[in-house]
VEXTOR-125330 format. One record per residue: residue number from 1; x, y, z of N, C-alpha, C in turn. Coordinates in pm, whole numbers, padded with zeros to 5 digits. Layout:
SITE / n / n_x / n_y / n_z / ca_x / ca_y / ca_z / c_x / c_y / c_z
SITE / NUM / X / Y / Z / X / Y / Z / X / Y / Z;
...
END
This chain:
SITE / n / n_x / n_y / n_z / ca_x / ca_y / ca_z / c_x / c_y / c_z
SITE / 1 / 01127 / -01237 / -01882 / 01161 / -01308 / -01759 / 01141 / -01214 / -01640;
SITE / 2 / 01113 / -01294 / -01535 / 01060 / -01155 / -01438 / 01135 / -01264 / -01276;
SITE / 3 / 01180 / -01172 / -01165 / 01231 / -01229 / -01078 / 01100 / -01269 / -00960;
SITE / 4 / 01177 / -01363 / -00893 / 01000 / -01395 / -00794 / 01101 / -01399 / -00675;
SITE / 5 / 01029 / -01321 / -00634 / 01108 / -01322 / -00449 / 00987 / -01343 / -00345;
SITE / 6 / 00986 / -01316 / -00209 / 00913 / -01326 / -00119 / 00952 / -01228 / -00032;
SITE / 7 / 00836 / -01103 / -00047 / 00820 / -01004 / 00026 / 00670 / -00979 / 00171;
SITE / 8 / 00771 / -01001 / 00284 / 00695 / -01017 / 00393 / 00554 / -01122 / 00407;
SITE / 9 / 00637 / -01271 / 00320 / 00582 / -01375 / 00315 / 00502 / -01449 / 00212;
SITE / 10 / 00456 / -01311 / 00102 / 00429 / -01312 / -00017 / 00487 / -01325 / -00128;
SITE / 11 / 00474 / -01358 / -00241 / 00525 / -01405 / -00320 / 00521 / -01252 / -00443;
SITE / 12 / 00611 / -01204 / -00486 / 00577 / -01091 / -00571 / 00716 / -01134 / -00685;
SITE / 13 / 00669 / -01023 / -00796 / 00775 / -01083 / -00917 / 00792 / -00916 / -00946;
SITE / 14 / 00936 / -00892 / -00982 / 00965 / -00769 / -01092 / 01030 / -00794 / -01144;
SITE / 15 / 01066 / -00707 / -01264 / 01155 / -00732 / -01370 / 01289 / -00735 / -01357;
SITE / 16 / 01408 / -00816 / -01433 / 01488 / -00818 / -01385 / 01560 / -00684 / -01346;
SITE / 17 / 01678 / -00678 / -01290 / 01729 / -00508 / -01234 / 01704 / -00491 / -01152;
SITE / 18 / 01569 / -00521 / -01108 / 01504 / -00389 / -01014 / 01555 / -00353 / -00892;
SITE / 19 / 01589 / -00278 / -00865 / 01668 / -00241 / -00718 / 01582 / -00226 / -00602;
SITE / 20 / 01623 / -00193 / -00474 / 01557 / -00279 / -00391 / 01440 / -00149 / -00376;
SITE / 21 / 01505 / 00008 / -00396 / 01442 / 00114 / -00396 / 01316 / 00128 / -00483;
SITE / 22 / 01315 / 00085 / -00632 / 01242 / 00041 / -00722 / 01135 / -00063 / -00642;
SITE / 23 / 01167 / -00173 / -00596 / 01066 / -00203 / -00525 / 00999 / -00160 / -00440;
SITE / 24 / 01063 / -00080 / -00343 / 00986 / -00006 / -00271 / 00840 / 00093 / -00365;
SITE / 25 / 00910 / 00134 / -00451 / 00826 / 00229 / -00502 / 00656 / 00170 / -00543;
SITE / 26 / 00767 / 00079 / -00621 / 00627 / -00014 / -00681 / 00556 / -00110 / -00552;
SITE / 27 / 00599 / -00098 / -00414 / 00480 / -00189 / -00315 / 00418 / -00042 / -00291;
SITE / 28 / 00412 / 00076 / -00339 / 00407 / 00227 / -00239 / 00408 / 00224 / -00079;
SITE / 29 / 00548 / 00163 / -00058 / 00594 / 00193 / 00067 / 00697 / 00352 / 00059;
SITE / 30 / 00663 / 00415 / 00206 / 00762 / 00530 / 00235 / 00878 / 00531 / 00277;
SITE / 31 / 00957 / 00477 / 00221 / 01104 / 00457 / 00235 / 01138 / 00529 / 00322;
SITE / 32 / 01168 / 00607 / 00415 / 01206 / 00651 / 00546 / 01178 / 00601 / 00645;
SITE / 33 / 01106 / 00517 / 00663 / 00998 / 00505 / 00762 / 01011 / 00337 / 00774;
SITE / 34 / 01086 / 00270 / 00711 / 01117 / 00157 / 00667 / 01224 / 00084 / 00696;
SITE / 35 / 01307 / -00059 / 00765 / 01348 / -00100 / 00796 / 01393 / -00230 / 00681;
SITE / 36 / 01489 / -00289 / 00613 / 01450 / -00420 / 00521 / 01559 / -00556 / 00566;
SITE / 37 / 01507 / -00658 / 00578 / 01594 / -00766 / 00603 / 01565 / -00827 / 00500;
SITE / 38 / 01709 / -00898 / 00396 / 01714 / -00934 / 00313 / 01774 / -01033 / 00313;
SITE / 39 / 01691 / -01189 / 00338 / 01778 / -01284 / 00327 / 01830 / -01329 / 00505;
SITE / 40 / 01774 / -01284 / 00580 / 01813 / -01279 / 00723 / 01924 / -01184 / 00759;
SITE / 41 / 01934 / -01084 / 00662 / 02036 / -00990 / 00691 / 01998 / -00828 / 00653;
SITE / 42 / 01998 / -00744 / 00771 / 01957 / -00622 / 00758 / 02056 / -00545 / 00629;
SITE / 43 / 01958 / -00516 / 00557 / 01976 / -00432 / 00423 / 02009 / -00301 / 00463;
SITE / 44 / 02141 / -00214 / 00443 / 02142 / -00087 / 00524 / 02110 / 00008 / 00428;
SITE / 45 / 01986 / 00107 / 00419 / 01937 / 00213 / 00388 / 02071 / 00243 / 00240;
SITE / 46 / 02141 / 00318 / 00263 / 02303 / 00334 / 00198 / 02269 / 00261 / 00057;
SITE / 47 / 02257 / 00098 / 00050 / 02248 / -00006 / -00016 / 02158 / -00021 / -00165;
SITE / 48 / 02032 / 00029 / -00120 / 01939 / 00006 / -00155 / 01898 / 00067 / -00299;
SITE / 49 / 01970 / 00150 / -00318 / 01986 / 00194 / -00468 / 02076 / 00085 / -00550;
SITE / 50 / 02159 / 00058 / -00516 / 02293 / -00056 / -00593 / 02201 / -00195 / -00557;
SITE / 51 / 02132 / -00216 / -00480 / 02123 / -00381 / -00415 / 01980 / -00427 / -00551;
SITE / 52 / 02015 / -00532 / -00633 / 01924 / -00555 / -00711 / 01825 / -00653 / -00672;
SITE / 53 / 01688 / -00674 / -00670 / 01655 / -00798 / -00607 / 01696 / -00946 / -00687;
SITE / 54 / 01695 / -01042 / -00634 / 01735 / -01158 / -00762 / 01599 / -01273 / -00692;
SITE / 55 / 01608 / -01369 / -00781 / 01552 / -01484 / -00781 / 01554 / -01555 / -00654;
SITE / 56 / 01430 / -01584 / -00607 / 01450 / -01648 / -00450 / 01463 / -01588 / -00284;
SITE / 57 / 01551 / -01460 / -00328 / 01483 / -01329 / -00228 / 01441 / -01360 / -00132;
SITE / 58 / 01461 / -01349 / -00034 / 01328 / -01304 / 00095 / 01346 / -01167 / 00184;
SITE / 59 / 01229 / -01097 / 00144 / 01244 / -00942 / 00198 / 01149 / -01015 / 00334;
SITE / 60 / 01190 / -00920 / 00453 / 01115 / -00861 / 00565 / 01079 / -00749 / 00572;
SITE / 61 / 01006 / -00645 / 00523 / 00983 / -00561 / 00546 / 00878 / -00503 / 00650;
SITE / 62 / 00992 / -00360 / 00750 / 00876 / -00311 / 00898 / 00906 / -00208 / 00880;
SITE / 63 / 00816 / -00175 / 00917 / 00790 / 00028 / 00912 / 00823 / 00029 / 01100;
SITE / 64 / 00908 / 00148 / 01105 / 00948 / 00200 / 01248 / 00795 / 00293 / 01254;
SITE / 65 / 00801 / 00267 / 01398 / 00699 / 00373 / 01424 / 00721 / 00421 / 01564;
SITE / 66 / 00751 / 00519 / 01555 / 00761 / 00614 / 01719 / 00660 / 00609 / 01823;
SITE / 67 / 00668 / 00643 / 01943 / 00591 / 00636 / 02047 / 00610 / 00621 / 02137;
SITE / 68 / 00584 / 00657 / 02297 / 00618 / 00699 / 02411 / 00548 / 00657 / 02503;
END
C-alpha cells in the first residue's frame, strides 16, 4: 500500500510512514532552503521529522531565496 498525496500540485505516492523529511529527501530537495504548507497550514521546520505524510495530503512546497 503506498500513500498518494499532492505535492506542489502533483500527484506523488510513498510508502506508508514516510515523514515529511523522508520526502524531502526522496523529491532531492535542500531542506534549509525550504518552506512547507501542509494542508493550508505552515509545517514548522521542528515538525518534520515526527510529521508522517498520510493519504490525501496537500504539500506546497517554496524554496526561500535571498536578494536585495
Amino acid at each position: 500500500m503506498v500513500e498518494t498525496v499532492r505535492v506542489n500540485g502533483e500527484e506523488r505516492t510513498f510508502a506508508p510512514g514516510t515523514t515529511v523529511s523522508a520526502m524531502l529527501a526522496q523529491l532531492a530537495l535542500e531542506p534549509r532552503l525550504l518552506v512547507i504548507e501542509r494542508n493550508g497550514d505552515i509545517l514548522h521546520r521542528q515538525d518534520w521529522e515526527q510529521t508522517t505524510v498520510a493519504p490525501g495530503d496537500r504539500f506546497e512546497i517554496v524554496t526561500v531565496v535571498g536578494g536585495g
